[in-house]
C-alpha positions in Angstrom: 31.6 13.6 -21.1 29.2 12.4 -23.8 30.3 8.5 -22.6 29.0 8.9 -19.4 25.6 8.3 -18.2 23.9 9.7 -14.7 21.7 6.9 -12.8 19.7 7.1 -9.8 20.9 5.2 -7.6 19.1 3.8 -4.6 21.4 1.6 -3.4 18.8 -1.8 -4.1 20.0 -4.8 -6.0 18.1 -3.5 -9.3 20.3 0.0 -9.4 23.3 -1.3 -7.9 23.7 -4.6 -10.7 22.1 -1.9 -13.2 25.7 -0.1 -12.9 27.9 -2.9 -14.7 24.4 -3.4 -16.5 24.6 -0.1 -18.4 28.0 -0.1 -18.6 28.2 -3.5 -20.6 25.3 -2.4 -22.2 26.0 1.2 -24.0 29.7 0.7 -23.4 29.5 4.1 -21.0 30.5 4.9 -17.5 27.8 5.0 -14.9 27.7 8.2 -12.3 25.2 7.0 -9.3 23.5 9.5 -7.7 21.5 9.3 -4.7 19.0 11.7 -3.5 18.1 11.9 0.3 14.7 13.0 0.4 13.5 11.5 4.2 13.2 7.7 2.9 15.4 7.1 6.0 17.2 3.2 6.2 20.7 2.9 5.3 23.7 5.9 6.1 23.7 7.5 2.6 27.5 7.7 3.1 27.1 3.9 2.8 25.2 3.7 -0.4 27.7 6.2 -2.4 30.4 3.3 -1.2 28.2 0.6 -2.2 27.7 2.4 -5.9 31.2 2.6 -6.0 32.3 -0.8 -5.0 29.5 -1.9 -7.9 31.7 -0.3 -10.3 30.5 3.6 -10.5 33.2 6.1 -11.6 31.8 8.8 -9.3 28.9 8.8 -6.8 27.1 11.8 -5.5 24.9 12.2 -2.8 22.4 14.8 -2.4 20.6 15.5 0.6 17.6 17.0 -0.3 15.2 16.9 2.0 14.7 20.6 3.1 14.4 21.1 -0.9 11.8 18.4 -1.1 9.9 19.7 2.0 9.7 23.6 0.3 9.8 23.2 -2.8 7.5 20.2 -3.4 5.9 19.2 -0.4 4.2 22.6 0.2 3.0 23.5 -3.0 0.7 19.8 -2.6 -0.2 21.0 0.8 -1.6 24.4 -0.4 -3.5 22.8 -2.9 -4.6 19.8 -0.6 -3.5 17.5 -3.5 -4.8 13.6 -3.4 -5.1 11.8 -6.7 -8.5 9.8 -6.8 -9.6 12.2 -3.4 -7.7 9.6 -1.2 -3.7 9.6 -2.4 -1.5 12.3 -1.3 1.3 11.8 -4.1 3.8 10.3 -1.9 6.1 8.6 -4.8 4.7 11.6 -7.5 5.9 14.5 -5.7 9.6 12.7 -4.7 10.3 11.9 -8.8 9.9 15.0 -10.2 12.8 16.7 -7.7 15.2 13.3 -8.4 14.9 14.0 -12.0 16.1 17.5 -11.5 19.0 16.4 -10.1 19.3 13.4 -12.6 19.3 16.4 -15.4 21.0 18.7 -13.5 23.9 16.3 -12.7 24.1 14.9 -16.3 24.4 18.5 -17.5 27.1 19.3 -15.7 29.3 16.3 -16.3 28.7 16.7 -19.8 26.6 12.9 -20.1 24.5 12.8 -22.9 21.5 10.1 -20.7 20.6 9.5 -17.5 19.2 6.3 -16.3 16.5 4.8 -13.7 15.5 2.1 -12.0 11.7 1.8 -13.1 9.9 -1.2 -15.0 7.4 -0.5 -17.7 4.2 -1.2 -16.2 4.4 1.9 -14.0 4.1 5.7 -13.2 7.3 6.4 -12.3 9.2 6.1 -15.6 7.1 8.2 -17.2 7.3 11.0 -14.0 10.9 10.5 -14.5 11.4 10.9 -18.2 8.7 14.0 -18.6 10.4 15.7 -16.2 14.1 15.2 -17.5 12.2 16.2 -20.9 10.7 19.2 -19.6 14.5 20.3 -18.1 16.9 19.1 -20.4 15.1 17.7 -23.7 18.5 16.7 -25.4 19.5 13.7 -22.5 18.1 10.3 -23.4 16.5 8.8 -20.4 17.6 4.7 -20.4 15.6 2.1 -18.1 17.8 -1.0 -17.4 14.9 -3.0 -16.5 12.8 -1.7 -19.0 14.8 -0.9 -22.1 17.6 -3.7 -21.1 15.8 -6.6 -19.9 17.2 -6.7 -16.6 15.1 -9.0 -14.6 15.5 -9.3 -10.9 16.7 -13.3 -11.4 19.3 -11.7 -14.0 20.1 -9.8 -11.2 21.2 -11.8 -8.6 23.4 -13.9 -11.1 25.0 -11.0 -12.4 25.6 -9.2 -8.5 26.5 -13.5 -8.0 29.1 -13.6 -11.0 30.5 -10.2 -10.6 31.4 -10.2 -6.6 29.0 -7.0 -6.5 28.4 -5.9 -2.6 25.2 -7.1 -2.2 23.8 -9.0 0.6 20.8 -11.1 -0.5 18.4 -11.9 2.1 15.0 -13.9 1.6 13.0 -11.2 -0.5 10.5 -9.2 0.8 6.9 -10.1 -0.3 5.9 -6.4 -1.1 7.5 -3.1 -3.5 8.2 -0.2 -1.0 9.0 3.3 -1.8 8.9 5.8 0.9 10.0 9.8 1.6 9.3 12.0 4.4 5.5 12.4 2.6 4.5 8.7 3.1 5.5 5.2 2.3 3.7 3.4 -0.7 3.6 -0.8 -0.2 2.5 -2.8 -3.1 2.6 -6.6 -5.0 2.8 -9.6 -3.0 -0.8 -10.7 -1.2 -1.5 -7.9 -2.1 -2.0 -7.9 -5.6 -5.5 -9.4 -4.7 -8.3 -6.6 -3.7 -10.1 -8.9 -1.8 -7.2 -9.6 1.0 -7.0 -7.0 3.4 -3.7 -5.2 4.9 -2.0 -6.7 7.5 -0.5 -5.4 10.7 3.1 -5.3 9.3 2.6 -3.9 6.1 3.1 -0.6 8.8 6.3 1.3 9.4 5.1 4.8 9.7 2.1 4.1 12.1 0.9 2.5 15.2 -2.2 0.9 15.1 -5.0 2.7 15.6 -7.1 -0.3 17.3 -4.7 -0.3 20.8 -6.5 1.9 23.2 -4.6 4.7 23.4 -5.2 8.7 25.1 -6.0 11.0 22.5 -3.6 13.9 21.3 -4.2 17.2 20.6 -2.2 19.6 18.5 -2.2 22.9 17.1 -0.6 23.9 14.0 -0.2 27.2 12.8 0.0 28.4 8.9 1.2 31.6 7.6 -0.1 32.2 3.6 -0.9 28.3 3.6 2.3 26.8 5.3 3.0 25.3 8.7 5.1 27.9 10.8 5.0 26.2 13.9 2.9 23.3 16.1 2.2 24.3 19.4 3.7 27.4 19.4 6.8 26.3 18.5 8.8 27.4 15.3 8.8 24.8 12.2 10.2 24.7 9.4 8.3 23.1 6.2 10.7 19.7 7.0 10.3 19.9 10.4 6.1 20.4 10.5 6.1 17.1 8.0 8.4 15.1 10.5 6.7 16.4 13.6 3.5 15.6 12.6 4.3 12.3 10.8 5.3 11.5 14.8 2.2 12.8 16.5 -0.7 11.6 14.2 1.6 8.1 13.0 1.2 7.0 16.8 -2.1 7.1 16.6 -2.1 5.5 13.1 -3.7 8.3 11.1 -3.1 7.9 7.4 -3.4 4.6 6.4 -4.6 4.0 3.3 -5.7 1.7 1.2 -6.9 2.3 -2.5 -7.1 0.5 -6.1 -6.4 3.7 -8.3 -6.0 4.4 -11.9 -2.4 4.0 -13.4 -1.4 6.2 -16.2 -0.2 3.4 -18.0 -3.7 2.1 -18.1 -4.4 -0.4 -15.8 -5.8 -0.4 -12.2 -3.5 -0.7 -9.0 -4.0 -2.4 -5.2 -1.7 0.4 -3.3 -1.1 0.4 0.5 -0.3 3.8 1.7 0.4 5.1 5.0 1.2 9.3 4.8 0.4 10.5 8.6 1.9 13.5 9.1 0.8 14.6 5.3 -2.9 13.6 5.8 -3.3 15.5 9.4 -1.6 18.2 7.4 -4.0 18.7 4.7 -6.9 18.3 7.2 -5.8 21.1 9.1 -5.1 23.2 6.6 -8.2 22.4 4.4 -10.3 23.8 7.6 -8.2 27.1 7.6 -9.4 27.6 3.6 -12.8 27.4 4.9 -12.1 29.9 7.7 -10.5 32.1 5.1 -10.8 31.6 2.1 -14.0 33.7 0.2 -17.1 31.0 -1.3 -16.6 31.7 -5.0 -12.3 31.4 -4.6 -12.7 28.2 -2.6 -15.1 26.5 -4.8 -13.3 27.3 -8.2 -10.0 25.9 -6.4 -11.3 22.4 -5.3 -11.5 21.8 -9.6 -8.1 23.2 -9.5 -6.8 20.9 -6.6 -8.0 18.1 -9.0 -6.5 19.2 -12.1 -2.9 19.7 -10.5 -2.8 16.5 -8.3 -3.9 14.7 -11.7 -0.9 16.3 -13.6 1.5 15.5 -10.7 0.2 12.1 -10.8 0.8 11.9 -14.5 4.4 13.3 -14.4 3.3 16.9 -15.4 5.4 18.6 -12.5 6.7 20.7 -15.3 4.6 21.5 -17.4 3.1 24.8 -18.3 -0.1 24.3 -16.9 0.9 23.2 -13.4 2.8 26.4 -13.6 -0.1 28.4 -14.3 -1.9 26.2 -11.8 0.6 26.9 -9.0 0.2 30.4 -9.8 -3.2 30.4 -9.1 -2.9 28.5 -5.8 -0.4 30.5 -4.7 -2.5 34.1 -4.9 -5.0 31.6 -3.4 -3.1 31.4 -0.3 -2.7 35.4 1.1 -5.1 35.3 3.9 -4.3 30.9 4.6 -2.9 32.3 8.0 -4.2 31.0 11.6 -4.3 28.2 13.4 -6.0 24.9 13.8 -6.6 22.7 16.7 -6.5 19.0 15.5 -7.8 15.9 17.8 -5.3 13.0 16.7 -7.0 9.6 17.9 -8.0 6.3 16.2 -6.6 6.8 12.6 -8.4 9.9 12.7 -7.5 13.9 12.5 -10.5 15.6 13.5 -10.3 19.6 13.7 -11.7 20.8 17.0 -10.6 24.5 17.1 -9.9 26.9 14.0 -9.0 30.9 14.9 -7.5 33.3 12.3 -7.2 37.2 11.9 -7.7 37.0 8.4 -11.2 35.0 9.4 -14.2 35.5 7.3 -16.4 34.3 9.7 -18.8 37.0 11.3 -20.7 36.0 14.7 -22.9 38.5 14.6 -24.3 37.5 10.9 -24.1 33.7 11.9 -25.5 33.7 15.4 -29.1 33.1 15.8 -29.5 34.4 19.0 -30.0 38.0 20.3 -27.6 40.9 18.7 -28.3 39.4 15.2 -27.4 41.5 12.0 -28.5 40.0 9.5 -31.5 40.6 7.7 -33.8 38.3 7.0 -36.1 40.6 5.2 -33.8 40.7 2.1 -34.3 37.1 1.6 -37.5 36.9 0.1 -36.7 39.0 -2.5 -32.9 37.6 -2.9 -34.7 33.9 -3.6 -37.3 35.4 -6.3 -34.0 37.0 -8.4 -32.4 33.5 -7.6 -34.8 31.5 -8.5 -36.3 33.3 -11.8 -34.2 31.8 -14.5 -35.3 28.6 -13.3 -38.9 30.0 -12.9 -39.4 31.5 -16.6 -37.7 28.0 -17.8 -40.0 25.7 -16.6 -43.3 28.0 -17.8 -41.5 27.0 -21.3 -40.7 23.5 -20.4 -44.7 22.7 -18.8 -46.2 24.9 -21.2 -47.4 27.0 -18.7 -48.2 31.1 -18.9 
């Protein structure tokens, strides 16, 4: 049905007046569709009402979170993705799957657009469009705020005039968007780098400073993903959720970064990602347990690369492909455990073990029962070091 159009919903006051919005609009029906991908809050069985009672001709819900967890969350966890070193790509990895279901959903309803709830000043309409471009390049994407000038004052008239469901309560000071991978706080106070967080910008994790006994865990990976934590059978959804539990209460992964829009401008962003940033740690360490020199140094530039073109709305595109090829082949021998420390706001690895380990005691030691020979060093340096050797003779003019 060419007049209908497929929006993702979220159940807010900005999606659910952008319903009538787009329907007054482009003269179309509106489809909401919600996608369950661990933000947790309100029943989704509640939000598919509330999109109806706002005047939807159909609401789906999808619960997605298993998908989200394999599909999406992994693939950044083999390739120990953070954007700018520091930002594990809570709101970047999350768009990309919604859009597939935007597409997928508008496809098969016959609707020629979809729609979305983003302004034009960030990331997330372009993450959303690119990757409804990359699946189904003949849907127009529409913005209600963005492309309809649907301001959030318009908004509460409209949801006023029109009877719409909505409870209004005094309006938060800050922008939240959360999934099982983190939650991502932004605007109010602050919008000013100099004022630092404060205690309830937090949902995720305690805080650290409260004197507290020390944890410690051991997670397990098999070819780069969690299998289990302490012994016990995970899957990828449950290792996230677990650990978001054991290293939030101690209030690891808080985060707080100015970073570098795509849209051009610089950003004050609040992040707290526990269970991803223990996650990473641990399985960072097994790399370097496993992992040969050459291999592991080549694939920190590609960790950068791909968490850049996730950041940027590339989840699609042919070189993340290629890129998660790579990773992927990268990941055979990932399998072993590591012991983390959780304690402070910190994940500290105390214990790493693997069969596939490339570590040899015998070579390392430096103690009796040694094997390597030291004897071949001398002459290893002079091969080393000769290019540089016979360059500077040319540079100091020197026989």
């Amino acid at each position: 049905m060419a007049d209908r159009v497929v929006l993702a919903y979220s159940g807010g006051l900005d999606t659910s007046v952008g319903i009538g919005w787009l329907k007054d609009a482009t003269g179309k029906d509106v489809v909401a569709l919600a996608v369950d991908v661990g933000q947790g809050g309100e029943d989704m069985a509640d939000i598919r009402q509330r999109a109806l009672d706002c005047g939807a001709v159909d609401a789906v819900v999808v619960d997605a979170k298993d998908e989200f967890a394999d599909e999406f969350l992994m693939p950044a966890l083999k390739t120990n993705a953070l954007y700018q070193k520091r930002y594990p790509l809570v709101s970047a990895l999350s768009r990309p799957l919604i859009a597939r279901h935007l597409a997928r959903t508008a496809l098969e309803l016959g609707a020629d657009s979809v729609a979305h709830g983003c302004t034009g000043k960030g990331n997330d309409q372009v993450r959303f469009e690119a990757a409804v471009a990359a699946i189904a390049p003949e849907l127009t994407s529409i913005a209600p705020v963005r492309d309809l000038a649907l301001t959030r004052d318009k908004a509460i008239v409209y949801a006023e005039e029109h009877g719409l469901p909505i409870q209004q309560s005094k309006k938060s000071p800050y922008s939240i968007d959360q999934n099982v991978w983190g939650r991502a706080v932004e605007t109010g106070f602050l919008e000013d780098p100099w004022n630092g967080p404060i205690e309830d910008l937090y949902a995720y994790t305690e805080d650290p400073t409260v004197p507290r006994d020390a944890d410690e865990v051991t997670i397990t990976f098999t070819a780069g993903v969690p299998t289990a934590i302490d012994g016990e059978a995970v899957t990828p959804l449950q290792a996230v959720q677990r650990m978001n539990e054991l290293a939030g209460r101690h209030g690891v992964g808080r985060l707080d970064i100015v970073e570098d829009r795509l849209v051009g401008i610089k950003s004050r962003e609040v992040y707290e990602a526990p269970g991803a940033i223990a996650l990473i740690a641990a399985h960072e360490e097994l790399e370097n347990l496993t992992i040969e020199r050459d291999l592991g140094r080549y694939k920190r530039d590609v960790e950068n690369t791909w968490a850049q073109l996730v950041y940027d709305g590339l989840w699609f595109s042919e070189l993340k492909r290629a890129l998660d090829a790579f990773v992927d082949k990268s990941q055979e021998h990932v399998t072993g455990d590591i012991r983390l420390r959780l304690w402070g706001g910190s994940a500290v690895v105390t214990g790493r073990r693997s069969a596939e380990s490339l570590y040899d005691f015998s070579l390392a030691t430096y103690d009796t029962g040694d094997t390597f020979d030291q004897s071949l060093s001398k002459g290893f340096i002079e091969l080393w070091s000769l290019p540089s050797k016979i360059s500077a003779r040319r540079d100091l003019g020197r026989p």
